[in-house]
C-alpha positions in Angstrom: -79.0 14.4 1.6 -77.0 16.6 -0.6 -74.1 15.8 -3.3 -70.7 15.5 -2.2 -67.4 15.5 -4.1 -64.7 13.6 -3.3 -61.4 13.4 -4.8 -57.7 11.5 -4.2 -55.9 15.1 -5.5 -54.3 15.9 -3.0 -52.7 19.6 -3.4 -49.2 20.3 -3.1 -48.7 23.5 -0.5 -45.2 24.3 -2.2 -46.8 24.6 -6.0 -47.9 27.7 -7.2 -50.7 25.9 -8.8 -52.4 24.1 -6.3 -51.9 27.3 -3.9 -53.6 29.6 -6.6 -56.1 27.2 -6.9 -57.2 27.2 -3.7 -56.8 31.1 -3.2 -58.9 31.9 -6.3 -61.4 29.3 -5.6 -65.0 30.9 -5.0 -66.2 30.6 -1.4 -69.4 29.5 -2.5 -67.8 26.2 -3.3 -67.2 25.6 0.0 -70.7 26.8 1.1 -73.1 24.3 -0.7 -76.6 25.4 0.2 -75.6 28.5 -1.2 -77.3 30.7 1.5 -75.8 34.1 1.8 -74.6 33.7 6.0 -73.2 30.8 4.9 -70.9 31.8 2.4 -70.5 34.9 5.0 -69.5 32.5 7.7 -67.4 30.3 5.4 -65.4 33.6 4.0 -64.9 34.5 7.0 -63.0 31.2 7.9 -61.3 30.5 4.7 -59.8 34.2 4.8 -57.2 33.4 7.3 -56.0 29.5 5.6 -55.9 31.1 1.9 -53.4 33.5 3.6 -52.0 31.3 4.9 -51.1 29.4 2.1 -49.7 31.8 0.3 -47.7 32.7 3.3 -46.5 28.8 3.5 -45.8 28.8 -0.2 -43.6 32.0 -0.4 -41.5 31.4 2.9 -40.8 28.1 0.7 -40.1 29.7 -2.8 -37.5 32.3 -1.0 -35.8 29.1 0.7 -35.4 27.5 -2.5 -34.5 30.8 -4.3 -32.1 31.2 -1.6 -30.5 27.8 -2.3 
């Protein structure tokens, strides 16, 4: 059985923090046996959310810019 981390953070998808956070965290942190088509595989999933994100947080910042 391997380590896992838990936390109660929970990130805030309108703070420019918490979305950078996520979008510059390494893949491999996600992938913890470290094997190479794992981190491959999890890239390749975490491409499209970390996008995302950053979508979600500037359709929000221009709202509030707007406002």
């Amino acid at each position: 059985m391997s380590a896992h981390y838990s936390s109660q953070f929970t990130p805030d998808p309108f703070d420019a923090r918490d979305v950078l956070a996520f979008v510059l965290c390494p893949t491999a942190a996600f992938a913890p046996s470290g094997d190479a088509d794992e981190i491959e595989a999890v890239a390749a999933l975490m491409a499209p959310a970390k996008a995302e994100a950053v979508r979600r947080w500037h359709a929000e910042f221009l709202s509030r810019s707007r406002s």
